[in-house]
N, C-alpha and C positions, 0 to 999 in steps of 0.2 A: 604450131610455133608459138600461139598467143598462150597455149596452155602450158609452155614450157616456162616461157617469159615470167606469166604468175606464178607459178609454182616455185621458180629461182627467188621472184620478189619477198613471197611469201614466208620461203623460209629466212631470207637476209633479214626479217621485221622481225619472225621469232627468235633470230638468232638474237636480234639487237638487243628482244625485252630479254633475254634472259642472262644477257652480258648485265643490263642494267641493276636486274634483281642483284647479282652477283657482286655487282658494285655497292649496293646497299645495303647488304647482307655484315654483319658487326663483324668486326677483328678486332683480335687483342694486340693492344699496341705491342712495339716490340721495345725493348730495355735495350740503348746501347752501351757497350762498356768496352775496355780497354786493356787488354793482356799487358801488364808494367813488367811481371816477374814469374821465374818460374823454376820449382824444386823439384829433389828425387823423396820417392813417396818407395817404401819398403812395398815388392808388387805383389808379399805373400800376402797382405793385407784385404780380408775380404769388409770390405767401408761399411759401417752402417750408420755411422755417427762423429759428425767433426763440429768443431768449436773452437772457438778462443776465451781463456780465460786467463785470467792477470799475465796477459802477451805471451802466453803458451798457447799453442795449437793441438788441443785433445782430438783422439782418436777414439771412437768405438767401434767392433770389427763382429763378425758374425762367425761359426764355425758350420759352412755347410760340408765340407770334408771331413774323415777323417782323423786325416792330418792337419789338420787346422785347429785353431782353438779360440774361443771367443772372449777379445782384450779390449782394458782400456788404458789407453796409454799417449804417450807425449809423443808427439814429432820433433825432432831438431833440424830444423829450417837450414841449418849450417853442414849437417853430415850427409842429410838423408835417413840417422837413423830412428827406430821406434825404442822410446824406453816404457818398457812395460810397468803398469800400477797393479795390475787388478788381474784376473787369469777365473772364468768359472774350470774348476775341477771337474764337476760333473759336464758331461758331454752331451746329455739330453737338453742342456739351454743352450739358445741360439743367443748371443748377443747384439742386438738392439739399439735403438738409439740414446745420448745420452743427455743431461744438460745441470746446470750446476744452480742452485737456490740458495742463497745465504751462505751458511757453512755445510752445506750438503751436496752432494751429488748422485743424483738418479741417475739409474737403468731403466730399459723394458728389455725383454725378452719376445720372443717371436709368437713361441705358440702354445706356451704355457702359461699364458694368463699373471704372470709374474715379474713383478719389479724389484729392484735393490738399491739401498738408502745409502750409500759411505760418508764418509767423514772428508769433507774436500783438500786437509791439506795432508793426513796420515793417507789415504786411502783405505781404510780399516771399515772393513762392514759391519756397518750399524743393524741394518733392521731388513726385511723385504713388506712386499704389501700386495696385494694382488687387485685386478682389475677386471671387470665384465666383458671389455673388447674379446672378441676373439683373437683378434693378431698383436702384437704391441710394433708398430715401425719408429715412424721419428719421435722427437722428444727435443722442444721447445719451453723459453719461458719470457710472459712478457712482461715479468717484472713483478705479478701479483700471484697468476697461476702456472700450472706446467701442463704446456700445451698438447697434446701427442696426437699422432697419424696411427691406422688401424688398416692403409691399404682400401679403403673404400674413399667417399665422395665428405665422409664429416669429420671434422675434427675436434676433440674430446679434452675441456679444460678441465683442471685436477686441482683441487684446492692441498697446497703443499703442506699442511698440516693435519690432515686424516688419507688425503690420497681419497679422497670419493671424488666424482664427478659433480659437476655444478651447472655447467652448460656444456651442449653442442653447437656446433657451426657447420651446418648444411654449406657447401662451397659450391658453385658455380662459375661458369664461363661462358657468356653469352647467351642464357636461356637455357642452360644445357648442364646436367649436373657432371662435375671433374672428378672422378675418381682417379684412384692410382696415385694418392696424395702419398708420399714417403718419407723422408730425413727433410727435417723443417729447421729453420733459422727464423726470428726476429727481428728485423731492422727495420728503425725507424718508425714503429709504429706499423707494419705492417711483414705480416705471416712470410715467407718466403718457403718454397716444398717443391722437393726436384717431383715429377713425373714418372715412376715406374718405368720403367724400361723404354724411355725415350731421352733425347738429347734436351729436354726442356725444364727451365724453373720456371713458375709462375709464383706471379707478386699477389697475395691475396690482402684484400681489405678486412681487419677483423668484424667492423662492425656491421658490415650486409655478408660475408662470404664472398664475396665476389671477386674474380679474377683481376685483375684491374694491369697484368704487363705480364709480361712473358720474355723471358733472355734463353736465345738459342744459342745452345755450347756446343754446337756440331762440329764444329773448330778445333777443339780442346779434346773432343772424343777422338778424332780422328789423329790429332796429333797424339796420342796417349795410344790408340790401339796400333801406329805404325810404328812404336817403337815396342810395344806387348800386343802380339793378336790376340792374345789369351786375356784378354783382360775386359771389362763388363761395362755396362752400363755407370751414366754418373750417378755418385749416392755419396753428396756430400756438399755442406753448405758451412760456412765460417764466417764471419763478422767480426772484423777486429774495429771495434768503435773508436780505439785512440788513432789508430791512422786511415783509418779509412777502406783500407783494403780489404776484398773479398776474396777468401778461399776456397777454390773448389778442386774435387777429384771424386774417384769413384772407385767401385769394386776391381783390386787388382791393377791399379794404375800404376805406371811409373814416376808420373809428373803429382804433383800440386802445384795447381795454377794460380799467382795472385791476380787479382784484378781492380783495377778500378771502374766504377761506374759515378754516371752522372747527376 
């Protein structure tokens, strides 16, 4: 019986320390925000890249179908509908993330090592440029350079006047490097990048990498796939800096979500 007694003790001690470890063990804080609003998003749209710019909400879309084709184009907040700018012709580019510099606007493409320069207010393609990444996913800017995601754990700053690289940003989250970095936003001073194939964004620190918040949309995923099963992962981030509101949706949604946060 006495060895029973120990043995019950013994494990309730281990149990304790490894609750405690558990307890000590770092978490990323979590980001709360606040659902204000919410729109219909065209659901043929497969998301690779959202934005605001001069109080428009740009889209970029990928074409992994056939029948699909890889665009960039406007949201109307008011209809639901997409007014197309841009269409590649060719079907071998997958369309990518995008972001706007001065009087330009960038592309990447997926897996052809290739980018595209337009004219921000004709949409008129200027130029292309190509890049070393293997993959091209999001496509950011903080104002100096154009930031982009490649699907792995670094993120790749591009000097907007030659398109070379200048630095990488090794990211992490707790000791622990984050890959699966995707469609990236700006704010504030700090990286924003949904998560590959999870319901997650993380707030990255530019100046160490480092993870520093995390906002879980499992919410917004779930309310988006009970009105489309068919519809995917979120892949989509937007900053509207004059009012505050953040934009999100994903591959195939029916909603874009506003939000505020705090």
């Amino acid at each position: 019986m006495k060895h029973i007694l120990y043995l019950t003790a013994l494990i309730s001690i281990l149990s304790s320390c490894n609750a405690a470890d558990d307890d000590n063990a770092p978490v990323t804080p979590a980001i709360s925000y606040e659902e204000t609003n919410y729109f219909f998003h065209d659901t043929s749209l497969y998301t690779e890249g959202l934005l605001v710019h001069n109080g428009q909400l740009f889209e970029s879309t990928g074409s992994p179908d056939t029948f699909r084709k890889s665009l960039i184009g406007i949201n109307d907040l008011k209809t639901g509908r997409f007014e197309k700018k841009t269409v590649f012709a060719n079907k071998r580019l997958f369309g990518e993330g995008i972001t706007f510099f001065k009087d330009r606007l960038y592309q990447l493409t997926y897996k052809t090592q290739r980018g595209f320069i337009y004219d921000a207010n004709s949409f008129r393609l200027l130029d292309s440029f190509t890049y070393r990444n293997k993959e091209g996913w999001g496509l950011t800017t903080d104002g100096y350079h154009l930031i982009m995601s490649d699907g792995t754990d670094t993120l790749t700053y591009l000097d907007p006047a030659t398109l070379k690289p200048v630095k990488t940003l090794p990211v992490h989250e707790n000791g622990f490097k984050r890959d699966s970095l995707n469609e990236l936003e700006y704010i504030k001073g700090h990286i924003y990048a949904n998560i590959w194939l999870t319901n997650n964004i993380v707030k990255i620190n530019p100046a160490n990498g480092q993870i520093v918040g995390r906002l879980d949309i499992s919410p917004l995923a779930f309310k988006a796939s009970m009105k489309n099963p068919d519809c995917g992962e979120p892949n989509g981030i937007a900053w509207d800096s004059t009012t505050g509101h953040l934009y999100i949706t994903g591959k195939l949604w029916p909603y874009i979500f506003q939000l505020k946060m705090p």
